[in-house]
C-alpha positions in Angstrom: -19.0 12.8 -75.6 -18.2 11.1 -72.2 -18.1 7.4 -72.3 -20.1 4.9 -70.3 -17.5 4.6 -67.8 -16.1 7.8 -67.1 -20.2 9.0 -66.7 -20.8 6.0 -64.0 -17.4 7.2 -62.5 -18.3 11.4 -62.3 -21.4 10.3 -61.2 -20.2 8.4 -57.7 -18.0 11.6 -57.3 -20.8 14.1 -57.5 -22.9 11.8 -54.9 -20.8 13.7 -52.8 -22.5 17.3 -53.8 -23.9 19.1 -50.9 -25.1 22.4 -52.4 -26.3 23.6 -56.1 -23.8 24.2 -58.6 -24.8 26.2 -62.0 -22.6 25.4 -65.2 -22.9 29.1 -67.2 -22.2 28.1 -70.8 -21.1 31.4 -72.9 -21.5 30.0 -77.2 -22.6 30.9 -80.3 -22.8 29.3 -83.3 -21.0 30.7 -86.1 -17.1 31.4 -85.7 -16.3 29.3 -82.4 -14.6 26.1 -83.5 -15.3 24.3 -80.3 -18.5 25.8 -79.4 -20.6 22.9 -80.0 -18.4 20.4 -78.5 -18.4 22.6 -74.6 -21.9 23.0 -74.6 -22.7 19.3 -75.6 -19.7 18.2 -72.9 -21.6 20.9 -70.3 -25.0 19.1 -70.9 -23.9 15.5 -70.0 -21.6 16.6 -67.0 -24.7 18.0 -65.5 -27.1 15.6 -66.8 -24.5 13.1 -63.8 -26.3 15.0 -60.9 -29.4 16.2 -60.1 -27.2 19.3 -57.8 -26.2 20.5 -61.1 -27.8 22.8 -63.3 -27.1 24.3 -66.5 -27.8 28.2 -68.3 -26.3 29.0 -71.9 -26.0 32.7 -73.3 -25.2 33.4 -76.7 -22.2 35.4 -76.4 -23.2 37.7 -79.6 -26.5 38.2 -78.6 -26.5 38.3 -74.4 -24.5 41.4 -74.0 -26.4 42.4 -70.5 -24.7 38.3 -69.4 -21.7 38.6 -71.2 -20.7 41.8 -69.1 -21.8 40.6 -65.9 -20.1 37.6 -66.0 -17.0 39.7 -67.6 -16.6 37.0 -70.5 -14.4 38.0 -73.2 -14.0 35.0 -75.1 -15.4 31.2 -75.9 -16.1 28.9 -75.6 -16.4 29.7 -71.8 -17.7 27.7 -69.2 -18.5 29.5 -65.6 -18.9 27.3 -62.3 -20.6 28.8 -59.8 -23.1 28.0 -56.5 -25.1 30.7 -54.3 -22.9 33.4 -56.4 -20.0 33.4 -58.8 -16.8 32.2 -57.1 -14.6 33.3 -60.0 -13.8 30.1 -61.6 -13.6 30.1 -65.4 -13.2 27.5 -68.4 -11.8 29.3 -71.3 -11.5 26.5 -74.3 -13.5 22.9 -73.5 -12.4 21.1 -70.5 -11.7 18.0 -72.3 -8.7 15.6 -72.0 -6.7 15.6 -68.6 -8.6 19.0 -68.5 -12.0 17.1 -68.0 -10.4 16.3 -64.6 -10.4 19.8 -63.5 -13.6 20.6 -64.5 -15.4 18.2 -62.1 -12.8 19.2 -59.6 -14.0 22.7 -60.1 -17.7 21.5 -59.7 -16.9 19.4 -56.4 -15.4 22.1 -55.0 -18.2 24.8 -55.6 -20.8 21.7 -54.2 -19.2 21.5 -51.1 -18.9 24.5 -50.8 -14.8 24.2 -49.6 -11.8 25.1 -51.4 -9.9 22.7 -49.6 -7.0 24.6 -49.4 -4.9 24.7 -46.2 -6.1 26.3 -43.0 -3.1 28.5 -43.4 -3.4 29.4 -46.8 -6.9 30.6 -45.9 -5.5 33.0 -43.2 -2.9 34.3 -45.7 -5.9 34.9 -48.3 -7.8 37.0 -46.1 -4.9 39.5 -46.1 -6.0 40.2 -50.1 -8.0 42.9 -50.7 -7.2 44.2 -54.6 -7.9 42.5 -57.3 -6.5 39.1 -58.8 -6.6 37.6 -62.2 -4.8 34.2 -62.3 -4.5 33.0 -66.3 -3.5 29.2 -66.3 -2.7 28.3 -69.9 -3.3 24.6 -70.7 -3.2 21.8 -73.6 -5.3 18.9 -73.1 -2.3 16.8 -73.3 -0.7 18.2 -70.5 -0.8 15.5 -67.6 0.6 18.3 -65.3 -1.5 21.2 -66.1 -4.9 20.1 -64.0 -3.1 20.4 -60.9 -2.4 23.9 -61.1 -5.7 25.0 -62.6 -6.9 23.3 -59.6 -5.0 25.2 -57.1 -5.8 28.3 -59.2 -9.4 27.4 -58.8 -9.1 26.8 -55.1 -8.1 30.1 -54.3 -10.5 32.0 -56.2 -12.9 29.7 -54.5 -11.5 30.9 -51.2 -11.5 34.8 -51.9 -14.1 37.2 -53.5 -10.8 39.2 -55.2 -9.5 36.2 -57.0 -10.7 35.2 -60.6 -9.2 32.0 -61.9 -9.3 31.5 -65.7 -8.0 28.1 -67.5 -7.5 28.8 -71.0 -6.6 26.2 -73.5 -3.7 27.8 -75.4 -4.2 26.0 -78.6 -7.6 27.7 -79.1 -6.8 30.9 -78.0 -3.2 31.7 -80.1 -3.0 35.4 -79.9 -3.0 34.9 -75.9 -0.7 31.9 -76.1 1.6 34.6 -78.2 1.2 37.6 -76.1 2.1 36.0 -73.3 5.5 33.7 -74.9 3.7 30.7 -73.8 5.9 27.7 -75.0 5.6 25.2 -72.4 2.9 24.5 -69.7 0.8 25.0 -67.4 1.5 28.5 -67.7 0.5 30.8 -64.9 0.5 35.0 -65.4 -1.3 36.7 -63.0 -2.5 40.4 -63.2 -0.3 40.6 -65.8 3.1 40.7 -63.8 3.9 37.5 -62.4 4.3 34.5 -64.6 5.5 31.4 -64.1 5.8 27.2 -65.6 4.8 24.1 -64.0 2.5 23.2 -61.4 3.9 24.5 -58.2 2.4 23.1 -54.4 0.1 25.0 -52.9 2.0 27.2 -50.9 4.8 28.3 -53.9 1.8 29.2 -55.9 0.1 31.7 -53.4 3.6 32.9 -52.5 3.3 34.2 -56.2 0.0 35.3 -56.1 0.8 37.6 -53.2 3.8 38.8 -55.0 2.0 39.6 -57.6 -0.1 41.9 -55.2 3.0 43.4 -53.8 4.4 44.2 -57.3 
């Protein structure tokens, strides 16, 4: 799926992987459009590094996975190292959305969110449960920045859980929650908001949201 040159491209940016990193694929085969295509698009991201690694459950058959890993729909891609930082891929990471994927990888490889030293301190104050829903198109130019951040900061604290979901495969969501333009952000179900804010703006939401 990836061409030649993107594959020689990912493949100088995961040189810089310092730790393991496990792509959890959730599939089946019947009744998931773009089953196939994740799972194929998982295999040759992590045939690009010999940190990565690769499991795939059967989302119809692997209840005892499916419940630990708290997936409730696919395709679904989980990246995690040493344990599971939270980071999800709801839909195939393809288009611009291919960008945050590897982003997502680097980022659980080194171990670092990379967000600001201050943002850190302000993520330590969390200590109830966050669910950040970033609806995307693989269109959207704008949209891997703020699955990014999203990812960052559940990489940063064990309460976050960052989901990207592509909205054109998952409708009923993309209804319930009046998405009509994106990136879309709801978290725990109170807080929503468009576009891809900085850093900063989007915490300041996230810990509204844990006000509200």
């Amino acid at each position: 799926m990836l061409p030649d040159n993107v594959k020689e491209e990912v493949k100088k940016e995961f040189e810089k992987l310092q730790n393991p990193v496990k792509l959890v694929v959730f599939t089946q085969e019947l009744e998931c459009q773009y089953c196939k295509e994740n799972y194929q698009l998982a295999l040759e991201v992590a045939s690009l590094s010999d940190k990565i690694s690769i499991e795939a459950y059967n989302f119809a058959i692997d209840k005892k996975k499916v419940e630990e890993y708290g997936i409730d729909k696919i395709p679904a891609i989980v990246v995690e190292g040493e344990k599971d930082y939270g980071i999800r891929f709801y839909g195939i990471p393809g288009g611009y959305e291919f960008s945050s994927l590897v982003e997502g990888i680097k980022i659980v490889g080194l171990r670092d969110s990379g967000l600001s030293e201050e943002s850190k301190s302000s993520l330590k104050k969390i200590d109830k449960p966050i669910h950040i829903q970033v609806f995307i198109t693989l269109t959207c130019p704008y949209c891997p920045r703020a699955v990014h951040t999203a990812h960052q900061l559940a990489m940063e604290s064990d309460f976050i859980k960052a989901d990207m979901i592509e909205a054109q495969e998952f409708p009923h969501l993309a209804n319930k929650y009046n998405v009509y333009a994106v990136p879309k952000v709801v978290i725990n179900e109170k807080v929503q908001f468009e576009g891809a804010l900085p850093e900063s703006a989007f915490l300041a939401q996230v810990m509204s949201a844990l006000e509200t």
